[in-house]
Biopython code that builds the backbone (N, CA, C, O; Angstrom):
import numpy as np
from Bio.PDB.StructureBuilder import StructureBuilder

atoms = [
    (1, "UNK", "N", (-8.202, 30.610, -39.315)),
    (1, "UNK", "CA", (-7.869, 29.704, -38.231)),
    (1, "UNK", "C", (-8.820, 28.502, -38.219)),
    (1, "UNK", "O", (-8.419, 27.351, -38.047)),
    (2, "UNK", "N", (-9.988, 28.807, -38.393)),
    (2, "UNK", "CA", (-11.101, 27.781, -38.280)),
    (2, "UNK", "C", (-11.063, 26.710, -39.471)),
    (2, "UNK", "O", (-11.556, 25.592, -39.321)),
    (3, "UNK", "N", (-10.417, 27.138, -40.725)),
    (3, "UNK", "CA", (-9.635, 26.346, -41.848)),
    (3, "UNK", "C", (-9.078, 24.886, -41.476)),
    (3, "UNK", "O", (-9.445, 23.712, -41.425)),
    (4, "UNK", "N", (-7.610, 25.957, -41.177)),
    (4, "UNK", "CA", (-6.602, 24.840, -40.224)),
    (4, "UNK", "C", (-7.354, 24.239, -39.300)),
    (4, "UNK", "O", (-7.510, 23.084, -39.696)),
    (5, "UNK", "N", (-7.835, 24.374, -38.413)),
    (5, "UNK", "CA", (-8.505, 23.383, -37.880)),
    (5, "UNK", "C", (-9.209, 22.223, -38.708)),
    (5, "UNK", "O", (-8.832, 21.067, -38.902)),
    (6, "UNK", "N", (-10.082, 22.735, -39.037)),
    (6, "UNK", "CA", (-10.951, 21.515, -40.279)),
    (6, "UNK", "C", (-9.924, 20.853, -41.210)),
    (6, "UNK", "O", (-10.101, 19.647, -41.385)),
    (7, "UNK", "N", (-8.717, 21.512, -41.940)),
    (7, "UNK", "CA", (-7.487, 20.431, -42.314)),
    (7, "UNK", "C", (-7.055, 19.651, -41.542)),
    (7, "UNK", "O", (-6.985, 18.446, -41.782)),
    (8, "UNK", "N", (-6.582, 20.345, -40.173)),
    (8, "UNK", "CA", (-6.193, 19.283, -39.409)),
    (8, "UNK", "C", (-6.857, 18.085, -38.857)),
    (8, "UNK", "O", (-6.105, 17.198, -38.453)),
    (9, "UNK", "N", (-8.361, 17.867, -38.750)),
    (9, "UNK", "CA", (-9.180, 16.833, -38.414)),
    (9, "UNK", "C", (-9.153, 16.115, -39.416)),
    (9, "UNK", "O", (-8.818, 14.931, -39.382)),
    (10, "UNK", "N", (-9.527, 16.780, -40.523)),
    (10, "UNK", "CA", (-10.198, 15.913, -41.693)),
    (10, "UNK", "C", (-8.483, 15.126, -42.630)),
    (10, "UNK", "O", (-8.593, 14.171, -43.398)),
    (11, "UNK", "N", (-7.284, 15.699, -42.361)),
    (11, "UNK", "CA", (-6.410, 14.737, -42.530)),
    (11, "UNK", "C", (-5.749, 13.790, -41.637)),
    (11, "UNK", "O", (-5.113, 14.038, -40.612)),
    (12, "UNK", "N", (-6.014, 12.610, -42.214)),
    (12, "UNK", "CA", (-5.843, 11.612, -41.046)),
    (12, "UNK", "C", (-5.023, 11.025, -41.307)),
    (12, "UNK", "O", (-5.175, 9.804, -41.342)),
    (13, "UNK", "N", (-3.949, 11.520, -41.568)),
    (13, "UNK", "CA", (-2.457, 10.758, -41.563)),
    (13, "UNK", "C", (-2.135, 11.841, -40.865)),
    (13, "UNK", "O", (-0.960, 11.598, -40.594)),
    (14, "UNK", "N", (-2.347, 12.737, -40.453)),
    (14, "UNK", "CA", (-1.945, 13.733, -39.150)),
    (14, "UNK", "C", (-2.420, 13.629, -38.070)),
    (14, "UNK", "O", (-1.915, 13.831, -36.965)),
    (15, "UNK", "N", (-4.126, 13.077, -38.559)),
    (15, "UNK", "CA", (-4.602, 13.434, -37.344)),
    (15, "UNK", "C", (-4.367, 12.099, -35.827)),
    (15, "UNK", "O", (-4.015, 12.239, -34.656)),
    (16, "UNK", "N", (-4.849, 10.682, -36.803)),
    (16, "UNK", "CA", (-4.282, 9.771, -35.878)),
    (16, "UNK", "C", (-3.021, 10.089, -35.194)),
    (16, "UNK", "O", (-3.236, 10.590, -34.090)),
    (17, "UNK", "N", (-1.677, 9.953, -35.506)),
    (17, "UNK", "CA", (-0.839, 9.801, -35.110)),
    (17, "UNK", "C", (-0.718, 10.823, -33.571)),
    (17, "UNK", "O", (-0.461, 10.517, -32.407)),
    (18, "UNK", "N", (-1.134, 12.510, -34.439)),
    (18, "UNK", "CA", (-0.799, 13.086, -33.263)),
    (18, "UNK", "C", (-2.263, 12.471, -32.115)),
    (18, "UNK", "O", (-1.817, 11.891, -31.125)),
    (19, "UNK", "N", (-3.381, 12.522, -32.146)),
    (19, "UNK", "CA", (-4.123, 11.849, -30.897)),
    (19, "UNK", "C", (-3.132, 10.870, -30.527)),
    (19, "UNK", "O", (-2.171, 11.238, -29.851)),
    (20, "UNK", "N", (-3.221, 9.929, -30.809)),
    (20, "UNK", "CA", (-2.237, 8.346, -30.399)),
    (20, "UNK", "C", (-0.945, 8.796, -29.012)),
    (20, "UNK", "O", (-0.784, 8.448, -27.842)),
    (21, "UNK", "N", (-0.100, 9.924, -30.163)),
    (21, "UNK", "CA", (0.831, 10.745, -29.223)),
    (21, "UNK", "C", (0.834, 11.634, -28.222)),
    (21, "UNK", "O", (1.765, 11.955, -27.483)),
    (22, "UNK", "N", (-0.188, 11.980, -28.247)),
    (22, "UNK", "CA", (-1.275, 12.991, -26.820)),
    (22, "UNK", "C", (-1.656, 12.067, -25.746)),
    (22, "UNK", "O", (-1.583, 12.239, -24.530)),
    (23, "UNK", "N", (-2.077, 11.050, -26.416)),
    (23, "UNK", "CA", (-2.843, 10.009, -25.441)),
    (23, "UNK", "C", (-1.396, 9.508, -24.476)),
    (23, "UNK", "O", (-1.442, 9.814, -23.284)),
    (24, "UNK", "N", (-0.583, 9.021, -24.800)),
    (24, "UNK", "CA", (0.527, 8.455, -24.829)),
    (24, "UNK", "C", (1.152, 9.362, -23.246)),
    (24, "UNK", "O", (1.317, 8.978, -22.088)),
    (25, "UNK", "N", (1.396, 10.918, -24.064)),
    (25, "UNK", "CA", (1.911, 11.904, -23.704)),
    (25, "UNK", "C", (1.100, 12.261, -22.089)),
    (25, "UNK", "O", (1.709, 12.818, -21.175)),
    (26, "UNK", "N", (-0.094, 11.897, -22.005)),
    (26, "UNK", "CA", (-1.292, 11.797, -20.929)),
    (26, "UNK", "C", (-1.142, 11.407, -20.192)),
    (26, "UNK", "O", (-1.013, 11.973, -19.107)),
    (27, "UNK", "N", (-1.056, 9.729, -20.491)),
    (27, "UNK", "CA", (-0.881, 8.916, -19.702)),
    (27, "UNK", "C", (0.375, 8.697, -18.941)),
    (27, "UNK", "O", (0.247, 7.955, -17.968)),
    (28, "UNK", "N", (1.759, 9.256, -19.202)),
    (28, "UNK", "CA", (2.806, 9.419, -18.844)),
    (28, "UNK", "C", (2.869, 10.672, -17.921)),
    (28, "UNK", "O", (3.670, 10.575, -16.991)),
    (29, "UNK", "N", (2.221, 11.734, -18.009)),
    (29, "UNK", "CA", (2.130, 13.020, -17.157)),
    (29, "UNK", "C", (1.417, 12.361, -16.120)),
    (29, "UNK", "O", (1.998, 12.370, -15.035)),
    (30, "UNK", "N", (0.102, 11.682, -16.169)),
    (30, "UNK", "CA", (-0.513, 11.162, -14.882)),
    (30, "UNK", "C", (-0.361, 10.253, -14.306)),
    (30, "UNK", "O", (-0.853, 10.051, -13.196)),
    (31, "UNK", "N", (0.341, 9.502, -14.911)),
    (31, "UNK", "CA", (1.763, 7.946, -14.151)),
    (31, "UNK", "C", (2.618, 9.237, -13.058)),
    (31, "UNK", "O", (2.458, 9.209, -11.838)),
    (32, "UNK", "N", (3.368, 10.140, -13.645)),
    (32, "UNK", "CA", (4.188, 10.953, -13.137)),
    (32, "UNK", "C", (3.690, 11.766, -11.698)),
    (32, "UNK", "O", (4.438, 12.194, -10.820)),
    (33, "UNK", "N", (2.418, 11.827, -11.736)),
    (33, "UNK", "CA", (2.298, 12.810, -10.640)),
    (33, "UNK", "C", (1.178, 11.655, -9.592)),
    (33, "UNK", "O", (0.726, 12.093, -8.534)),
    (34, "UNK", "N", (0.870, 10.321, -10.019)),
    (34, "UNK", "CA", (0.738, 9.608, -9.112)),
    (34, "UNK", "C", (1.991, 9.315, -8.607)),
    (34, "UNK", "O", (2.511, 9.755, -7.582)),
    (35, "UNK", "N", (2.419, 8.551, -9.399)),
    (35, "UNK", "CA", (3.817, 8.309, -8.359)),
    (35, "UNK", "C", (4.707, 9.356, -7.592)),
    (35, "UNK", "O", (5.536, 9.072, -6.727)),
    (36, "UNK", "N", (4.339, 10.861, -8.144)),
    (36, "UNK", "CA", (4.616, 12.015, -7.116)),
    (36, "UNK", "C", (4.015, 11.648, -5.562)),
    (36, "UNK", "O", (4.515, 11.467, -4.451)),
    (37, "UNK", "N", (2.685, 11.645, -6.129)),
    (37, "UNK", "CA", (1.958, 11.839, -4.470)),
    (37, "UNK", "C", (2.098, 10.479, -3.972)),
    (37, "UNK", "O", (2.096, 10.747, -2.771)),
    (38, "UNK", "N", (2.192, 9.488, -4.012)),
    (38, "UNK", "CA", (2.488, 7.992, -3.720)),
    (38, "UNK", "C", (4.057, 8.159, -2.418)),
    (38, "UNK", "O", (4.223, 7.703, -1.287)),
    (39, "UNK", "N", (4.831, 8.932, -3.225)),
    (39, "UNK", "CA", (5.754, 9.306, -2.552)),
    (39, "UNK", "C", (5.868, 10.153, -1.843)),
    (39, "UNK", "O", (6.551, 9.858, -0.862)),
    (40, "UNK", "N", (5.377, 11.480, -1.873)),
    (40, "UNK", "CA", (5.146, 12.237, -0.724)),
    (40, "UNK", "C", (4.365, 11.940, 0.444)),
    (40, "UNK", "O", (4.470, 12.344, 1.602)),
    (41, "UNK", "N", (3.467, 11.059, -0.166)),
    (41, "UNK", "CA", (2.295, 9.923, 1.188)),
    (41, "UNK", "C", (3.339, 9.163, 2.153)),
    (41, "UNK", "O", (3.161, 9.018, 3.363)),
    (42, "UNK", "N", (4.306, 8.762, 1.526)),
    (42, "UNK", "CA", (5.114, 7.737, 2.004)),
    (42, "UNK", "C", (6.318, 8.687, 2.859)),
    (42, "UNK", "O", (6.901, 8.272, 3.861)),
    (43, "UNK", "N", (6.502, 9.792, 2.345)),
    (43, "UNK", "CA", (7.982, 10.400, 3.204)),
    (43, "UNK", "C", (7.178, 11.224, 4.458)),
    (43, "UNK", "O", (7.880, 11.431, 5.448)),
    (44, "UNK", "N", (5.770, 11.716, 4.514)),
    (44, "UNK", "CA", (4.867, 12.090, 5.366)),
    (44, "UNK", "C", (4.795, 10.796, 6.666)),
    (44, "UNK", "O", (4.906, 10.776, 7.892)),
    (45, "UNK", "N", (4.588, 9.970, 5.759)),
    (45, "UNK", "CA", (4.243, 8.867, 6.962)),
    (45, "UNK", "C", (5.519, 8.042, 7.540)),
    (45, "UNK", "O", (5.265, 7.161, 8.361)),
    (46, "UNK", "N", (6.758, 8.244, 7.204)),
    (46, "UNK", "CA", (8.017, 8.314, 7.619)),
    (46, "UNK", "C", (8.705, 9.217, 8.461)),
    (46, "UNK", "O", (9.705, 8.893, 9.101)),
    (47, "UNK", "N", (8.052, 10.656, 8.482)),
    (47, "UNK", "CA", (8.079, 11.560, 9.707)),
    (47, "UNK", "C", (7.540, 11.290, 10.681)),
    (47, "UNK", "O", (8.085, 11.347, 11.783)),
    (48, "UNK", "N", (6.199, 10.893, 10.456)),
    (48, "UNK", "CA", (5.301, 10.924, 11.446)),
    (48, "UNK", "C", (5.711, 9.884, 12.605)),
    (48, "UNK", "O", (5.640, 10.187, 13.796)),
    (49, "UNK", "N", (6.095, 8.784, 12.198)),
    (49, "UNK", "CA", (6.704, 7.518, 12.751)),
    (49, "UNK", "C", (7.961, 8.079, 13.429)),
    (49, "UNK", "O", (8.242, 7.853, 14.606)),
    (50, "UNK", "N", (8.697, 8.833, 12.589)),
    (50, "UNK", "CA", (9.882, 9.460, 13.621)),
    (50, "UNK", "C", (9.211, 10.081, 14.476)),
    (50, "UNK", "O", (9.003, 9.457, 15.517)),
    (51, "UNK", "N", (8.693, 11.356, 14.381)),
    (51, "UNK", "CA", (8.245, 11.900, 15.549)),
    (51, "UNK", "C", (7.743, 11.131, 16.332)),
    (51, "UNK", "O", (8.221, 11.098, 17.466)),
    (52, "UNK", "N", (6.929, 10.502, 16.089)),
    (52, "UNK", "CA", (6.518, 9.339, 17.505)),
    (52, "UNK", "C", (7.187, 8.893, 18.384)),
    (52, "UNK", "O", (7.108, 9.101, 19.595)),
    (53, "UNK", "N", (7.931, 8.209, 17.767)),
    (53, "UNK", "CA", (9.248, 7.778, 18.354)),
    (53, "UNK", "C", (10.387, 8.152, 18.955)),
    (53, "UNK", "O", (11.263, 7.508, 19.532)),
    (54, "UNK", "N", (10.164, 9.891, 18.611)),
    (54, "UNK", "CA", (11.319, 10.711, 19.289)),
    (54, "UNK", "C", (11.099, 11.511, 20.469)),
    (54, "UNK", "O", (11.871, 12.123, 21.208)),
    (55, "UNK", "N", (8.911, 11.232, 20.449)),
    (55, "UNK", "CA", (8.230, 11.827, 21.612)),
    (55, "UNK", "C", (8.538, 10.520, 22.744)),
    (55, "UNK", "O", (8.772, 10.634, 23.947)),
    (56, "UNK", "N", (8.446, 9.155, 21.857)),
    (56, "UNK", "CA", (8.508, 7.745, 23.109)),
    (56, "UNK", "C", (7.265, 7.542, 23.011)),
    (56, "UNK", "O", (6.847, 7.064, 24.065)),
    (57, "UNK", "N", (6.495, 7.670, 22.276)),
    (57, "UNK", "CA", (4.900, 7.364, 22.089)),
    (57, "UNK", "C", (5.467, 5.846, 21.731)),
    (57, "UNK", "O", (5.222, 4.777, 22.291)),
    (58, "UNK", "N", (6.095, 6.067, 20.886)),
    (58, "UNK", "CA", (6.541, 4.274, 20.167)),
    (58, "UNK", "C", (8.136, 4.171, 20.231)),
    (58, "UNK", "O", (8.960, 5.084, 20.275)),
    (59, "UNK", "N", (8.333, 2.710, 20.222)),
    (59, "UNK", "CA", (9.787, 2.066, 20.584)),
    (59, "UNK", "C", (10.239, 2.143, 18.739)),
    (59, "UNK", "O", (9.541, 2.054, 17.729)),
    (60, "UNK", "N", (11.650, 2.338, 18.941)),
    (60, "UNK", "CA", (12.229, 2.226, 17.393)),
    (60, "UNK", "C", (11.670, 0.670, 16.728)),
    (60, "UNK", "O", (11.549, 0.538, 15.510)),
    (61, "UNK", "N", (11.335, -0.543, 17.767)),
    (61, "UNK", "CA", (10.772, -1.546, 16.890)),
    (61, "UNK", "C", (9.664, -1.346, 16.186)),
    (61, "UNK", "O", (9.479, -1.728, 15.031)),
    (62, "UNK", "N", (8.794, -0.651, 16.978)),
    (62, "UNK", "CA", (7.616, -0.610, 16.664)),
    (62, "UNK", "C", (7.279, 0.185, 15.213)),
    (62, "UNK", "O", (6.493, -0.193, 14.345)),
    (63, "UNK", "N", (8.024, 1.270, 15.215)),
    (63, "UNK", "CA", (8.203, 2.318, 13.938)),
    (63, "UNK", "C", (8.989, 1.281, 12.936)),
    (63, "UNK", "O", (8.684, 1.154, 11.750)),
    (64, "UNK", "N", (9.986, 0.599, 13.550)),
    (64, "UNK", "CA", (10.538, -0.288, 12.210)),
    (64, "UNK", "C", (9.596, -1.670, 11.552)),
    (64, "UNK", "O", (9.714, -2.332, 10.521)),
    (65, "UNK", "N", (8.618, -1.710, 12.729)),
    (65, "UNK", "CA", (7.822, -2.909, 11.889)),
    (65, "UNK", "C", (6.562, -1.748, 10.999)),
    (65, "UNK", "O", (6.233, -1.864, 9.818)),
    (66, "UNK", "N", (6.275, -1.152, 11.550)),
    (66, "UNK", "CA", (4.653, 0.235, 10.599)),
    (66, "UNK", "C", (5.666, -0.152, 9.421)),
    (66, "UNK", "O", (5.396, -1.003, 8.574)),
    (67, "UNK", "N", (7.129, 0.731, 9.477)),
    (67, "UNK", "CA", (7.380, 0.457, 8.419)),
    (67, "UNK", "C", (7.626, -0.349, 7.254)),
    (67, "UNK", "O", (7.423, -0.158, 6.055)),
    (68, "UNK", "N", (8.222, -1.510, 8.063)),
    (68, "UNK", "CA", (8.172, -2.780, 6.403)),
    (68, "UNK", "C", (7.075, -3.488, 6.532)),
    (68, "UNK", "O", (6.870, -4.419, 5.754)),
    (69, "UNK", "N", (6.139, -3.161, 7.576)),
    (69, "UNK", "CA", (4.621, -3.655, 6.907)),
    (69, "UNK", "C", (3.873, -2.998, 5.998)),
    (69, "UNK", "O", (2.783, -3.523, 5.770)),
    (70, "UNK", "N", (4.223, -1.626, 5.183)),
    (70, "UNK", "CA", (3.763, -0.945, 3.721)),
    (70, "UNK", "C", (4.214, -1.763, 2.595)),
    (70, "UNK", "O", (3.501, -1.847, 1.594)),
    (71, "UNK", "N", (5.646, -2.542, 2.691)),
    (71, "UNK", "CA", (6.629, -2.679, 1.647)),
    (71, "UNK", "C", (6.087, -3.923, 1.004)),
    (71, "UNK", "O", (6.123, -5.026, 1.549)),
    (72, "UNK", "N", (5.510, -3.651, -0.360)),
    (72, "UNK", "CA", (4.885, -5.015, -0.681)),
    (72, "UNK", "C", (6.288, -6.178, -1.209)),
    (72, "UNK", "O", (7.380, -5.907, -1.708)),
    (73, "UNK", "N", (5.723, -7.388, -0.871)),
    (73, "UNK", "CA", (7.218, -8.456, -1.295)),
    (73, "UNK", "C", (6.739, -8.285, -2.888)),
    (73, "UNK", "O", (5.632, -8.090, -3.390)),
    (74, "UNK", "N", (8.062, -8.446, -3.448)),
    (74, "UNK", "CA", (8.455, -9.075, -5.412)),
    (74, "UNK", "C", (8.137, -7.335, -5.759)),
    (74, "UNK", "O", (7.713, -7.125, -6.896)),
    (75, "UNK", "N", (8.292, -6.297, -4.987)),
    (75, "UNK", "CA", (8.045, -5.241, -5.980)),
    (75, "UNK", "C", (9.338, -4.557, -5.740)),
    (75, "UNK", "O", (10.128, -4.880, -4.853)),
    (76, "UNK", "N", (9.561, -3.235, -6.902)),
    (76, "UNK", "CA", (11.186, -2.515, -6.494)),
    (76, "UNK", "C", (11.199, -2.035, -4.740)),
    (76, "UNK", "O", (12.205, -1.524, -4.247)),
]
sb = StructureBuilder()
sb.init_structure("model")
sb.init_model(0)
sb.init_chain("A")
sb.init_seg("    ")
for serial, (resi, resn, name, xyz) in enumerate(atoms, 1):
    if name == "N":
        sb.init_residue(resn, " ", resi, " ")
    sb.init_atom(name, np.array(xyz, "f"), 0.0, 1.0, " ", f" {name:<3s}", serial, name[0])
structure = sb.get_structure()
């Protein structure tokens, strides 16, 4: 086992490519689970505003401005 290993480092027409593709593969898993929690931040704080509003703590304007004051302009 400890062989294959040392082939696999020491050839580097294997070895680049697959790092390159790990890295790649990385950075796409942790894009993925920011924009998870980005969104669960956001549907949390979309309850919370309802409930407020359904106690009368706040007027439906008031919950409708919290809300498009997050929404940045020129983005999806």
């Amino acid at each position: 086992m400890e062989s294959l290993i040392h082939d696999f480092i020491n050839n580097e027409d294997v070895y680049l490519p697959t790092m390159i593709a790990s890295a790649i593969v990385l950075i796409v898993v942790v894009k993925a689970f920011t924009r998870m929690a980005a969104n669960i931040a956001s549907e949390r704080t979309r309850r919370e505003i309802a409930a407020y509003i359904a106690e009368g703590s706040m007027t439906p304007e008031q919950g409708e401005r919290l809300l498009n004051s997050g929404k940045r302009r020129g983005c999806n």
